[in-house]
C-alpha positions in Angstrom: -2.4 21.0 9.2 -5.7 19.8 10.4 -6.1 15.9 10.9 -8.6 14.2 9.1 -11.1 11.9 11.3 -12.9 8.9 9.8 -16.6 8.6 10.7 -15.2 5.9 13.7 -13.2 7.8 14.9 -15.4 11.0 16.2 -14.7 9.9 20.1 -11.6 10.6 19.2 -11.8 13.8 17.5 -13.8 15.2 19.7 -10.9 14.8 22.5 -8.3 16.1 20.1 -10.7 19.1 19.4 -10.4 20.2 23.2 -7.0 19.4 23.5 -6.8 22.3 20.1 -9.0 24.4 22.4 -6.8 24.2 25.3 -3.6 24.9 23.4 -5.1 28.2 21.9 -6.2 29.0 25.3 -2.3 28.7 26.6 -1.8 30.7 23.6 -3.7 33.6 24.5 -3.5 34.2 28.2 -1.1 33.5 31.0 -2.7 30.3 32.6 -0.7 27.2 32.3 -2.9 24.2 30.8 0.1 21.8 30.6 -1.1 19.4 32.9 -4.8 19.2 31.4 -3.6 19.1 27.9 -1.0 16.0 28.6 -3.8 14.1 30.4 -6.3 14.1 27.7 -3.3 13.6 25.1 -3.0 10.4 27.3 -6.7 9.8 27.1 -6.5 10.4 23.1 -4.2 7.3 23.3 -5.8 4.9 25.3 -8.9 5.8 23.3 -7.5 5.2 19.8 -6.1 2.2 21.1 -9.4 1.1 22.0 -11.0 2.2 19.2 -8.4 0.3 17.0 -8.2 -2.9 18.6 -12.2 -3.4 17.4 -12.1 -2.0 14.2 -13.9 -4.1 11.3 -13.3 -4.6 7.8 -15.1 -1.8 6.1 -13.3 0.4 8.5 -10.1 -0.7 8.1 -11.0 -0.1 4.2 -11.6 3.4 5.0 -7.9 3.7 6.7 -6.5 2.1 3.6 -7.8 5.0 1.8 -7.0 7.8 4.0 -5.7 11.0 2.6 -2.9 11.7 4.8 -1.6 8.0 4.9 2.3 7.8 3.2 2.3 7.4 -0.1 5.1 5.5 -2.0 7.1 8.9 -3.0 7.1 9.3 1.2 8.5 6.0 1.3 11.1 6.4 -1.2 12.2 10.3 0.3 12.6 8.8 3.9 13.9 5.2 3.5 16.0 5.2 0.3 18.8 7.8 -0.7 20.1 9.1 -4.5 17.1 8.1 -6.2 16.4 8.5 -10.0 13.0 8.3 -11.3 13.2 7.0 -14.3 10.1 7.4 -16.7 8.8 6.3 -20.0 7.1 2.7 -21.5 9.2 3.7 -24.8 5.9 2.5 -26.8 3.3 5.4 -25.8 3.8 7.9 -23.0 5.3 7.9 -19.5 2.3 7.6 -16.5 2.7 9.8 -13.7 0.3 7.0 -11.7 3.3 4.7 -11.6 6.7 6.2 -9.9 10.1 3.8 -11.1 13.8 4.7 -10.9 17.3 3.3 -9.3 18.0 4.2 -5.1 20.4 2.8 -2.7 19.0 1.2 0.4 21.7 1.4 2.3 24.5 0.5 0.7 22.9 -1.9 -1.9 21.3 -0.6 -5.1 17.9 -1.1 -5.8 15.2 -0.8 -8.6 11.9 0.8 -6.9 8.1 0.5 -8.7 4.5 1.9 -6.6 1.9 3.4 -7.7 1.7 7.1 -6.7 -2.0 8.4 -5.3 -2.1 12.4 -4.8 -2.0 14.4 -1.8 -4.9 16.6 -2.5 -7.0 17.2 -5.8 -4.7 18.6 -8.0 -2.4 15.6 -7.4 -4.9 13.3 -7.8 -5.9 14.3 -11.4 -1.8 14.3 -12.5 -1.5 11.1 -10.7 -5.0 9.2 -12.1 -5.5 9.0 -8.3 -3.3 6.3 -8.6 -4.9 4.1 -11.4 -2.2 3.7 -14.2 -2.8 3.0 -18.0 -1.4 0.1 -19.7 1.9 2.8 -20.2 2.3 2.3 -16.5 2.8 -1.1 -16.4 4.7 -1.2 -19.7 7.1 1.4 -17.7 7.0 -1.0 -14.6 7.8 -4.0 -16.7 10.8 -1.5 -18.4 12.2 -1.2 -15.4 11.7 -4.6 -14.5 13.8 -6.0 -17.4 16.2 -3.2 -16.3 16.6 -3.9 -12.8 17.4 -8.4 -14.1 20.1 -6.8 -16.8 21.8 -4.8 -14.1 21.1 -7.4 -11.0 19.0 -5.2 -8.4 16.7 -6.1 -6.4 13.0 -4.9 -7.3 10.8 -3.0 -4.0 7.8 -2.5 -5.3 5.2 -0.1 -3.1 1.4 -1.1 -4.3 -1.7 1.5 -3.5 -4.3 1.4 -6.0 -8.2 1.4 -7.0 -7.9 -0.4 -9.5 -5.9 0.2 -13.2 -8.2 2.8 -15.2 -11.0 1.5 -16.5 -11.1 3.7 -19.6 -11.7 3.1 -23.6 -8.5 4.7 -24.0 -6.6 2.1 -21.4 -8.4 -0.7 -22.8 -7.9 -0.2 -26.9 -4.2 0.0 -25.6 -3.9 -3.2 -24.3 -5.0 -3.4 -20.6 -5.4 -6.6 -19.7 -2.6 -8.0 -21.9 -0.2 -5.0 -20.2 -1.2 -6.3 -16.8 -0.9 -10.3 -18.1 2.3 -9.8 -19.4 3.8 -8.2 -16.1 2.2 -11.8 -14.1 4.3 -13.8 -16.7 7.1 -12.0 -16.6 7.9 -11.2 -12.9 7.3 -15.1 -12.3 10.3 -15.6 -14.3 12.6 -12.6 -12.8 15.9 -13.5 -11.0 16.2 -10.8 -9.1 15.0 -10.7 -5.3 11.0 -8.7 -5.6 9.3 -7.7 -2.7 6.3 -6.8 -2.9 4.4 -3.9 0.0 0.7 -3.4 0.0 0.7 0.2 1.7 -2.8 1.2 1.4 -5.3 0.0 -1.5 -4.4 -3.7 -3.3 -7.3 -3.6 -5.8 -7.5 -6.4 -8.5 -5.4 -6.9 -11.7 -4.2 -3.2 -10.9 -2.4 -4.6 -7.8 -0.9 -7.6 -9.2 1.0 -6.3 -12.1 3.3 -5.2 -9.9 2.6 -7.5 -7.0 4.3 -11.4 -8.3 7.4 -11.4 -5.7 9.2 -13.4 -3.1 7.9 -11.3 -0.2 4.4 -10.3 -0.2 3.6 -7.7 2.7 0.6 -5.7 3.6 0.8 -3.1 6.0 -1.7 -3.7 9.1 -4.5 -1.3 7.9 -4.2 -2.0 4.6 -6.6 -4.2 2.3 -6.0 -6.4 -0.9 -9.0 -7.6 -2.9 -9.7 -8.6 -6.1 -12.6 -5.8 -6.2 -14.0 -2.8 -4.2 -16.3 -3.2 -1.2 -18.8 -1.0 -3.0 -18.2 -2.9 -6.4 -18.4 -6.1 -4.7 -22.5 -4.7 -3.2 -23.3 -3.4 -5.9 -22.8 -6.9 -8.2 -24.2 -9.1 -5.5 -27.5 -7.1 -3.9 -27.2 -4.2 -6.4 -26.8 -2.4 -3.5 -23.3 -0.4 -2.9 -24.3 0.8 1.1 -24.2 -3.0 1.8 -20.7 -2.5 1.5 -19.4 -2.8 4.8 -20.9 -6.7 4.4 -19.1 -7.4 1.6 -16.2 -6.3 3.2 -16.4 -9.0 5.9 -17.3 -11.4 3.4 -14.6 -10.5 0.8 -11.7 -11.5 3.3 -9.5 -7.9 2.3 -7.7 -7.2 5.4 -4.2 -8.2 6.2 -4.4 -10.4 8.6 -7.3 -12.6 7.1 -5.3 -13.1 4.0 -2.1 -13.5 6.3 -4.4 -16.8 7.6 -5.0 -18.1 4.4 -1.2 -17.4 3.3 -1.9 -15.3 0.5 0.3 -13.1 2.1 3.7 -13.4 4.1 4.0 -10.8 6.4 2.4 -7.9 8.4 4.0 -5.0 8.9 2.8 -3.0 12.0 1.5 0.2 12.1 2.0 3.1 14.3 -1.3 3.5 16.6 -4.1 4.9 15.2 -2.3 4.0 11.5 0.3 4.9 9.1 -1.7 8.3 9.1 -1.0 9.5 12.5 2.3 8.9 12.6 4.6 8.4 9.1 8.1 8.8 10.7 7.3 5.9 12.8 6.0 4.1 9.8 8.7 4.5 7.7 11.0 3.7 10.3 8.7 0.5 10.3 8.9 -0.5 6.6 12.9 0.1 6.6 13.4 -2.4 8.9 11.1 -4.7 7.2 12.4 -4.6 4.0 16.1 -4.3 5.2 16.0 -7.9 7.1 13.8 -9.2 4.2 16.2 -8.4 1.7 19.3 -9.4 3.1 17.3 -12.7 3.6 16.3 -13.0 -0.2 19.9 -11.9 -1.1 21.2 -15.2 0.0 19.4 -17.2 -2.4 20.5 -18.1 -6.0 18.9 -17.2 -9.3 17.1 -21.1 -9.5 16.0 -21.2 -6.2 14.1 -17.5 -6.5 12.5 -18.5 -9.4 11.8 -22.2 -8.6 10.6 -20.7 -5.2 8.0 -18.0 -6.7 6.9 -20.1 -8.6 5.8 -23.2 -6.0 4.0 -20.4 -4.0 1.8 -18.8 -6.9 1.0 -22.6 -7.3 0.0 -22.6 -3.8 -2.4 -20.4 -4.1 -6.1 -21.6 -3.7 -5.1 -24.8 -2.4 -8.2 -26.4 -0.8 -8.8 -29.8 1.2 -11.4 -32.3 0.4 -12.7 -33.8 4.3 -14.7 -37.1 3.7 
């Protein structure tokens, strides 16, 4: 399959494009191009890590988005084993934006929520392109209540827009779906971590995002709305949006800084996109220590510790 290069990265596309050209080369004749084609594979490195190490917020927006980056079905397929999707709100309808069900990681059974983003158009429609209905989150808090009954742990995988903004979503019960899920997962004695793996956007996000871990993935970003929404509102200008992007604070390690979020989980070079076995070996080991951590604590101290860092949040110093 042919990559997919964002606007930044033409240098590098225009390198891999040769290295393509080389290959077929090889391909057709009987000259050996090892040797070139490994140096400018080295040179394809160097340069994405170059690239990467001065990327800026707006960019690392448009990674967040990228078509070929893992989605959470990837996540669940390579990390987790004997998983059962489980579907259904029981009020309405079951909403294919939101994946749930029962996996072992490991050797310890787990409940897993995400939202699920398609792989190409077709997807993308059956999936919402990843923005669930109040169903969803009715399904997510389902599974929620299912996961405290039976005492498992809750992973939750978060890459959304937004929840869909629709008359239909909203004469169901939007907000109150995506309230409800806040109170709620306060108040849940089970271990919750929580993975930002591509797009965190607003009230869509946090329904499923109130844990005890709260991790972003490098090139992610996590904002309580778009860079083009944010323009738009403030300079009714949407192509301003690369400065609301700066302004806005989304990426991971800005919010790591201001400890809205707890951890950063690396990326492979040139992002999760490039390279998913590497990410997934990545997010295993991430969640695997962090679990085993959380495991350790009792029911109280989950819920009394939840609940002092929500508190936390927006904490501010007055300086005389």
């Amino acid at each position: 399959m042919k990559k997919h290069f964002l606007e930044f990265e033409k240098p590098i596309s225009e390198l891999v494009s040769k290295i393509d050209e080389l290959k077929q080369m090889q391909e057709n004749s009987t000259v050996d191009l090892t040797s070139e084609i490994q140096q400018l594979e080295g040179k394809v490195t160097d340069l994405t890590k170059d690239v990467y190490s001065n990327i800026t917020a707006w960019e690392i927006s448009q990674i967040a988005r990228h078509p070929s980056r893992p989605r959470t079905l990837d996540y669940i397929n390579n990390i987790f084993t004997n998983f059962v999707e489980l579907h259904g709100d029981r009020h309405f309808a079951d909403d294919k934006s939101i994946i749930s069900g029962i996996a072992k990681l490991g050797n310890e059974s787990v409940m897993i929520i995400g939202h699920q983003k398609g792989k190409d158009t077709k997807e993308n429609l059956e999936r919402n392109f990843g923005m669930p209905r109040p169903e969803g989150y009715r399904k997510a808090l389902r599974m929620m209540h299912l996961a405290e009954k039976f005492n498992l742990p809750i992973i939750t995988f978060i890459d959304t827009p937004g929840a869909y903004p629709g008359i239909g979503a909203e004469e169901r019960g939007q907000s109150e779906a995506i309230g409800k899920n806040l109170y709620e997962m306060a108040n849940l004695t089970v271990p919750i971590i929580c993975t930002v793996i591509g797009e965190g956007g607003s009230g869509g996000a946090l329904a499923i995002a109130v844990g005890d871990q709260i991790n972003m993935l490098q090139y992610s970003i996590y904002s309580v709305i778009s860079p083009e929404g944010c323009a738009s509102i403030l300079w009714k200008d949407a192509t301003k949006a690369n400065l609301a992007a700066e302004i806005l604070g989304i990426t991971a390690n800005r919010l790591k800084e201001l400890e809205l979020i707890d951890g950063v989980i690396a990326e492979p070079i040139g992002g999760a996109q490039n390279n998913h076995v590497e990410m997934i070996d990545n997010m295993k080991k991430s969640i695997s220590t962090q679990l085993a951590k959380l495991s350790k604590l009792g029911k109280d101290e989950l819920v009394e510790r939840r609940f002092e860092r929500i508190m936390a949040y927006g904490k501010y110093e007055i300086i005389n």
